[in-house]
GUPAMAR-356183 format. One record per residue (C-alpha): residue in one letter; x, z negated, y. Coordinates in pm, 1 decimal. Example, Ala and Ser with C-alpha at 12.3 -4.5 7.8 and 13.67 -1.06 7.14 Angstrom:
// GUPAMAR-356183
A,1230.0,-780.0,-450.0
S,1367.0,-714.0,-106.0
This chain:
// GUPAMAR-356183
X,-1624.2,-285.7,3164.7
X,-1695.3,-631.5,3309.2
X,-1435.3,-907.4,3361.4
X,-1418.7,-1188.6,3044.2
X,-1293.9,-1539.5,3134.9
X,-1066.1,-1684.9,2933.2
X,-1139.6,-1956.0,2750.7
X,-898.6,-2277.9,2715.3
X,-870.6,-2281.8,2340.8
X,-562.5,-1996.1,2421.4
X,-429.8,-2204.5,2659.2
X,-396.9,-2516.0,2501.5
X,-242.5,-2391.1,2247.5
X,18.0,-2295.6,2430.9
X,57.2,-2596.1,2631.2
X,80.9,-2790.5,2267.1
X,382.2,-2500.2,2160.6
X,498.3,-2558.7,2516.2
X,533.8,-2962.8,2502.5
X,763.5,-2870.0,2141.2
X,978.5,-2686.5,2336.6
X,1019.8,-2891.7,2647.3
X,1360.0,-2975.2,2521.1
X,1475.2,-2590.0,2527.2
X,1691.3,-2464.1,2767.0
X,1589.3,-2171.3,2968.6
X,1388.0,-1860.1,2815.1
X,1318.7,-2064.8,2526.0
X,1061.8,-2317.1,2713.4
X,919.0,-2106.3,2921.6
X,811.4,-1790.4,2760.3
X,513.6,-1822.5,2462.5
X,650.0,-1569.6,2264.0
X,1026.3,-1655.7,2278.9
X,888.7,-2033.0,2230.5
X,742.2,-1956.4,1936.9
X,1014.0,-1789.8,1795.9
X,1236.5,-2095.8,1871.1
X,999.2,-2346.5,1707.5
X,1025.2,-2132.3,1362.7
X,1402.7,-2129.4,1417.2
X,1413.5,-2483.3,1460.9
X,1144.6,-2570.8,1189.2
X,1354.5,-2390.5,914.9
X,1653.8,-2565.1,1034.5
X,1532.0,-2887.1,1007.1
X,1426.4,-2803.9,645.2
X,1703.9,-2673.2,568.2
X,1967.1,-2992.4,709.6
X,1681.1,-3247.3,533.4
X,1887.0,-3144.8,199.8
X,2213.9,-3088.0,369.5
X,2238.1,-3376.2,515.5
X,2197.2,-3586.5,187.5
X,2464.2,-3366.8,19.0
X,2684.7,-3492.3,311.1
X,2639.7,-3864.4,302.5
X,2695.8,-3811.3,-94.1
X,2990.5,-3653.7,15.5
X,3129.0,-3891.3,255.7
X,3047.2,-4235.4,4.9
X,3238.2,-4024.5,-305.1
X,3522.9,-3953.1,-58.9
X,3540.8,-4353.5,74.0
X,3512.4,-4510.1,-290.9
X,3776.2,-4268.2,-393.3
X,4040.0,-4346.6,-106.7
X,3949.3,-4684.9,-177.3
X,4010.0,-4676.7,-532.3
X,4296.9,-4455.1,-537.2
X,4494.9,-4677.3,-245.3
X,4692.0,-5031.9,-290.2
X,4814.9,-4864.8,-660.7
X,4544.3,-4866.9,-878.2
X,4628.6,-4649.1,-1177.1
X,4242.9,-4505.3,-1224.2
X,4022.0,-4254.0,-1041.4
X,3669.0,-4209.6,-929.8
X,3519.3,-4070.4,-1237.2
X,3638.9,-4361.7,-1432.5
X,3469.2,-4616.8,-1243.0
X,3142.2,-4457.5,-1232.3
X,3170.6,-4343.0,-1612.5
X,3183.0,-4741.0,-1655.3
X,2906.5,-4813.8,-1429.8
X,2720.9,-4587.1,-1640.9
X,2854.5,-4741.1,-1978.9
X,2768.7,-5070.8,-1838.4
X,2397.0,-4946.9,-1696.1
X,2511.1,-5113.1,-1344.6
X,2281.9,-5046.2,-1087.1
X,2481.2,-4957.5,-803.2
X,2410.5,-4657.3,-644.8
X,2689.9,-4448.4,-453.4
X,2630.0,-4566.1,-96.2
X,2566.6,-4928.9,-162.3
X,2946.9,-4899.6,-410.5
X,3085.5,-4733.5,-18.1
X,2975.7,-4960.0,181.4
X,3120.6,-5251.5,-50.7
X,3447.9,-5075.1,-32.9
X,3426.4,-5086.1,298.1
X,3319.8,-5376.8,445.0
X,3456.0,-5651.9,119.9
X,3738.0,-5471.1,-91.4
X,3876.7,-5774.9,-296.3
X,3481.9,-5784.1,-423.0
X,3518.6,-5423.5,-550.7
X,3870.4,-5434.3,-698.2
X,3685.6,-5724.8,-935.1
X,3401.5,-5530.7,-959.3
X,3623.3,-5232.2,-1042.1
X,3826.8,-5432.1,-1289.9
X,3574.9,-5568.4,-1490.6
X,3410.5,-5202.6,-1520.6
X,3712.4,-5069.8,-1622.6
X,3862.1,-5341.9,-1911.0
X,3523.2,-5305.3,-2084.3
């Protein structure tokens, strides 16, 4: 049987897996078929955190406006205040009501007063 060069199609398709897995650590960016079993790792990963990661943040804001809330004596809770915003159809989603906590907290005790005598 005679000899068949290769073409390059095979090999730069490699390369291109290759250059996604530069950033490996040994094995993993150096052998094609442990390279390609890294980029489906790290593909499903990524798809999976993409959700994860918004549950977090969600997470985090509910935990700040609650500390906030619940600190310096205030006699109501989290659910409260965004049971008014909703009675009141406010428009202030969870992240923008953390980061008002945060950075200007006399501005969200009135904010959180006037929600809450209505």
């Amino acid at each position: 049987m005679t000899r068949i060069r290769r073409g390059y199609i095979a090999r730069r398709r490699r390369t291109k897996i290759r250059l996604f897995a530069s950033t490996f650590r040994g094995a993993h960016s150096k052998l094609t078929r442990t390279i390609t079993q890294q980029k489906m790792r790290a593909l499903i990963s990524t798809h999976r955190d993409r959700g994860r990661k918004k549950r977090d943040f969600r997470r985090l804001w509910i935990t700040r406006i609650n500390a906030v809330i619940r600190g310096d004596g205030v006699s109501y809770s989290y659910n409260r205040l965004i049971q008014g915003l909703y009675k009141r159809q406010l428009l202030l989603n969870r992240k923008i009501l953390a980061q008002i906590a945060i950075s200007n907290r006399h501005f969200f005790y009135t904010i959180s007063d006037e929600i809450i005598k209505s």
